[in-house]
N, C-alpha and C positions, 0 to 999 in steps of 0.2 A: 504493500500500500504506500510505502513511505517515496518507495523509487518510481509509482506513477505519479505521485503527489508532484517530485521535483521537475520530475520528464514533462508536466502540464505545464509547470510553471515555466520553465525552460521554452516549450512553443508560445506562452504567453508573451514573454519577453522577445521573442524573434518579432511577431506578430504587430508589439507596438513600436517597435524597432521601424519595423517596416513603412505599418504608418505615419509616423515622425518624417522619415526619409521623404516620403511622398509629400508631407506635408512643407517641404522647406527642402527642393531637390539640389542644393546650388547651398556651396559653401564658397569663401576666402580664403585664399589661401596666395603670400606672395602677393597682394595688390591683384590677383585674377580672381574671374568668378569662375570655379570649379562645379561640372555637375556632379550627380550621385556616380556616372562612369569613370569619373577623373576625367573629362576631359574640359578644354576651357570652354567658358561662353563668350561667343565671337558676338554675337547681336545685339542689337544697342538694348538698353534696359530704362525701363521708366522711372522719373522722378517727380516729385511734385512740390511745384517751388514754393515761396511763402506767400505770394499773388494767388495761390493754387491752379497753376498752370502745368500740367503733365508736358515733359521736356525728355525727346528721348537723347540720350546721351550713352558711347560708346563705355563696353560693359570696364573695360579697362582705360581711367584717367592718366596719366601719364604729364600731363603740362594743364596748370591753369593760368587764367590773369583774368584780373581785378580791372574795374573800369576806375574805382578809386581808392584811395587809402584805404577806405573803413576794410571793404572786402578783400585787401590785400594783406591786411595788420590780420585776419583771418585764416588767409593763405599762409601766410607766415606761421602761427600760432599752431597750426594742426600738421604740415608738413612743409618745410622750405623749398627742399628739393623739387618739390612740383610747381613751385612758382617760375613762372615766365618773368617777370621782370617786375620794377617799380615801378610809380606812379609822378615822382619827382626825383630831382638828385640829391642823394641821401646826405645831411650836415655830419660835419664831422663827430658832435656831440651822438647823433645818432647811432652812427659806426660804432661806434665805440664797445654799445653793448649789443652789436650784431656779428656773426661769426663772418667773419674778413671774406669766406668764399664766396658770402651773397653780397658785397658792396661792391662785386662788377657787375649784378646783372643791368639792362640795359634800363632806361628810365621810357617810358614806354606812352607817357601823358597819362592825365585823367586826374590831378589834381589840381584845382581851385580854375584858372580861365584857362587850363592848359588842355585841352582836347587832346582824346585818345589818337594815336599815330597808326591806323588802322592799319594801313599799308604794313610798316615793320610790325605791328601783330600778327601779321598773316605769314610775312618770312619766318618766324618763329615757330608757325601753327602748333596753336592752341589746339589742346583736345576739347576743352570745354571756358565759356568765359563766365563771368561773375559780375550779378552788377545789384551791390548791396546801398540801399540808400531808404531813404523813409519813405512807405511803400506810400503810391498817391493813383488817383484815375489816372495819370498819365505815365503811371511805367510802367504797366502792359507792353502799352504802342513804342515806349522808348527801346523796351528789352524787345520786341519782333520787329523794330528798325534795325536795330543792331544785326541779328539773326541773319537778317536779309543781305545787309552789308557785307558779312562775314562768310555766311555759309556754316559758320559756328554755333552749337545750343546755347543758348543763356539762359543761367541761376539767376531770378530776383531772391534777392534776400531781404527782410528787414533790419533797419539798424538799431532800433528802438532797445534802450538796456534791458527793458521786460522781455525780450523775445526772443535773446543772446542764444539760448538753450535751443532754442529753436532752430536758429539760426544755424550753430554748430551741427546739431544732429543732421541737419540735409547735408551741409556740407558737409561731413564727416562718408555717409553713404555716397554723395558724388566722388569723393578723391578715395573709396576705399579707407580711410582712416577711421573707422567706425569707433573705433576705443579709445583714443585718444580724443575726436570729439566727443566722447562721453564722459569723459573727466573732467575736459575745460567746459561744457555744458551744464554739469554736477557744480562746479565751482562758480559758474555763472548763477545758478540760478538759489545755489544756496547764499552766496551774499545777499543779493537782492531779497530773500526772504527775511533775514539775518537783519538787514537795516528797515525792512517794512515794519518787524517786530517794534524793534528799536525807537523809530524816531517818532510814534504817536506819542512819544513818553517824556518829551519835550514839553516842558511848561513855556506856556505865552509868556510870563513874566523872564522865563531860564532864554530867548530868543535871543540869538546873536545877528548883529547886525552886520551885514557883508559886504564890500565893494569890490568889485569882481573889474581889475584894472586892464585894458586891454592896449593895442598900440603905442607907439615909438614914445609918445608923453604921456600915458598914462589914461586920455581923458577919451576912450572912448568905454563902450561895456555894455554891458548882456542886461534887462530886467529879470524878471519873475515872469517864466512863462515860456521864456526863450529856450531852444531845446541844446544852445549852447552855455546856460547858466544852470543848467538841469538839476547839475546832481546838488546846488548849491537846495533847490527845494525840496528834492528827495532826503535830504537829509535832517530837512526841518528850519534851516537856514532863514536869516530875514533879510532878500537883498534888496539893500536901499535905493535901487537904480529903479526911479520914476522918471522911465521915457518909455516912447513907444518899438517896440518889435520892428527892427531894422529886415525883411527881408529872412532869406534863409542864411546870406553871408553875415549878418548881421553887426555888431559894432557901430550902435548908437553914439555919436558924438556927446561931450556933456563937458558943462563950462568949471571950471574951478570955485565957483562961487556956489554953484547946483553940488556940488561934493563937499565943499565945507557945511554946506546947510544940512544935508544926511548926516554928516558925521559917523561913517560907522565903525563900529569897534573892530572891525578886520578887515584888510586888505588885502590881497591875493592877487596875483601879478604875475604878468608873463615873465620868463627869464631872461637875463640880457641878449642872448646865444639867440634866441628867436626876433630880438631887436623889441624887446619891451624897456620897461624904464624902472622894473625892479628897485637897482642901485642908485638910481635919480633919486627915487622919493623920497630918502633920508637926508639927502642935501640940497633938494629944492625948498628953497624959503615957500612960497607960496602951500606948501601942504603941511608945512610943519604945526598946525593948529587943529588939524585931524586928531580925534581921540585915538585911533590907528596908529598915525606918525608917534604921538606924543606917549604911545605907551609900547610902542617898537612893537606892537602885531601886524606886522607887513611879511607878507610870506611868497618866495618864488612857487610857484605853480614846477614841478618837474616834467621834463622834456625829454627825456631820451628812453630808450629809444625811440616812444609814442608820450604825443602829451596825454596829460593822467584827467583830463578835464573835459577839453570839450571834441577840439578838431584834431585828428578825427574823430568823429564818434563812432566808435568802435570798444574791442573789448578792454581796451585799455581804460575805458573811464571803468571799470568795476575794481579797478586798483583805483581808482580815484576818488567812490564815494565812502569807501573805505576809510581815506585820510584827509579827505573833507572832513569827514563824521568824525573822526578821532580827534581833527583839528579844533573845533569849532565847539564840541563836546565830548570833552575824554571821558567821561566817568558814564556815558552813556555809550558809545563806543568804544569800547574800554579794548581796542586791539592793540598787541603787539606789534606796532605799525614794523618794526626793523625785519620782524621775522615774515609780517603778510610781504610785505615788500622781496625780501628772499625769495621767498615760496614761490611767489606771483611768478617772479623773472626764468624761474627755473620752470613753472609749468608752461607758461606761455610764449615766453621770448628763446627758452633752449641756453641760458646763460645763468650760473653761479656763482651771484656776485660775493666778492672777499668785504673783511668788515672794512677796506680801505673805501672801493668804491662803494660801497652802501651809504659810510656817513658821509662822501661828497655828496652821492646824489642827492641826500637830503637835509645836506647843512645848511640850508636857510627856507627848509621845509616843514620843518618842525620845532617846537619848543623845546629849548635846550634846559 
């Protein structure tokens, strides 16, 4: 009885073996799609983007490229090797914490007025392009111009920090990197949970007032609302910039007399390397009457390799509401900014920074 008992169980076990098989005939193996024969799958395979546009694309990716930053700081993050090239030419500050082999690829267009160089995209040929930006009625028709152009699929992606998870997972399935977007995905979507909790716990009277300093003097900047002042609301923040929403490039002008009258207790600044005015505004006469200036909360914004803030917006702001939030409210964001910072650079940028470069990058980032 005992040896039909196992011998049952034993066809049982073939049995769902088999159905399993059936059920999911196509494994990865190597960046290929393997069937239940071993052999590969040549034929393109379906995907569906974040527009929800079923996109077929060949079953094996091999080269992508980004129409801009955001979806290239993406490319970059899940596997380098399959990036086609950048989007501008990379600053020195940048290089710095990117591995040398990728600061020759070719600069390709597609950031800020600089149009993609369609032509050398296609000497390159792409297996598949990317074109991640804040989904609207009009990137449909911009992703099936493209197509058209190209002869290439195109990925829309969303930018939005809520959708990051989302975002990875497809890409992850189009490049084969299924596992490693499931980490930086994981990581994406557990901060974002992580500071939702967090920043309802912010009292109106505890509100830190912010001025979020943009261009060469200082005097331009984002409001409340702006999806490049974002993470300063997500994080519970009060930015005192009462102007209107400049566009998607954004960078409202605002007068020195409009800034002494907010007066607010934090300042946050591009860094000089990007041509802000940082190091100005301790020695410009004119601000030193800001509660800011005058109690030395003036903070460079960090830059390399991606800034941590707004442009791009991509996955690099999820290290950046991180130490907004730490900044602005430590005992509420009570992170180990040194170590998220570590962590960050090793999961997403492929670099291990030593405690040398650590406390540069954020020697005028933090509270000492």
């Amino acid at each position: 009885m005992f040896k039909r008992k196992v011998s049952l169980f034993i066809v049982i076990a073939i049995i769902l073996s088999m159905l399993v098989g059936c059920a999911d005939d196509t494994i990865k193996e190597n960046d290929n799609i393997i069937d239940e024969q071993g052999a590969e799958v040549k034929e393109d395979i379906e995907i569906e983007d974040m527009a929800g546009r079923i996109v077929l694309i060949p079953a094996k990716v091999d080269k992508a490229f980004s129409t801009s930053p955001t979806g290239t700081i993406l490319l970059y993050s899940l596997n380098p090797e399959k990036m086609l090239g950048w989007n501008y030419d990379l600053r020195e500050g940048e290089k710095r914490f990117i591995d040398e082999k990728y600061h020759s690829l070719p600069n390709l267009g597609g950031a800020g007025k600089n149009a993609i160089n369609i032509e050398e995209v296609l000497k390159l040929d792409p297996t598949v392009l990317i074109m991640m930006e804040e989904l609207d009625d009009g990137s449909i028709s911009k992703a099936e111009e493209l197509e058209e152009q190209t002869g290439k699929p195109v990925i829309l992606l969303d930018s939005s920090l809520y959708r990051l998870e989302e975002a990875y997972n497809i890409l992850g399935r189009v490049l084969r990197e299924e596992e490693k977007a499931g980490e930086l995905a994981n990581y994406c979507r557990e901060t974002m949970e992580d500071i939702e909790k967090k920043a309802p716990k912010i009292k109106e009277e505890e509100k830190v007032r912010v001025y979020y300093a943009e261009g060469p003097n200082g005097l331009e900047t984002e409001p409340s609302g702006s999806w490049h002042a974002e993470i300063i609301d997500i994080v519970g923040g009060e930015n005192v910039a009462e102007v209107a929403i400049k566009g998607d490039k954004g960078k409202s002008e605002v007068s020195i007399e409009q800034l002494l009258k907010w007066n607010p207790d934090i300042i946050i600044s591009w860094d000089d390397e990007r041509g802000g005015y940082y190091s100005e505004i301790f020695k410009d006469p004119a601000w030193q009457d800001i509660k800011a200036v005058r109690d030395k909360e003036i903070y460079e914004i960090p830059n390399s390799p991606f800034n941590w803030f707004d442009r791009p917006p991509s996955a690099n702001r999820i290290l950046g509401v991180k130490w907004i939030g730490n900044l602005l409210y430590p005992d509420a964001f009570d992170y180990n900014i040194k170590e998220e910072v570590g962590k960050f650079y090793d999961k997403f940028y492929h670099y291990q920074l030593n405690d040398e470069e650590l406390d540069d990058l954020l020697k005028n980032s933090i509270r000492h």
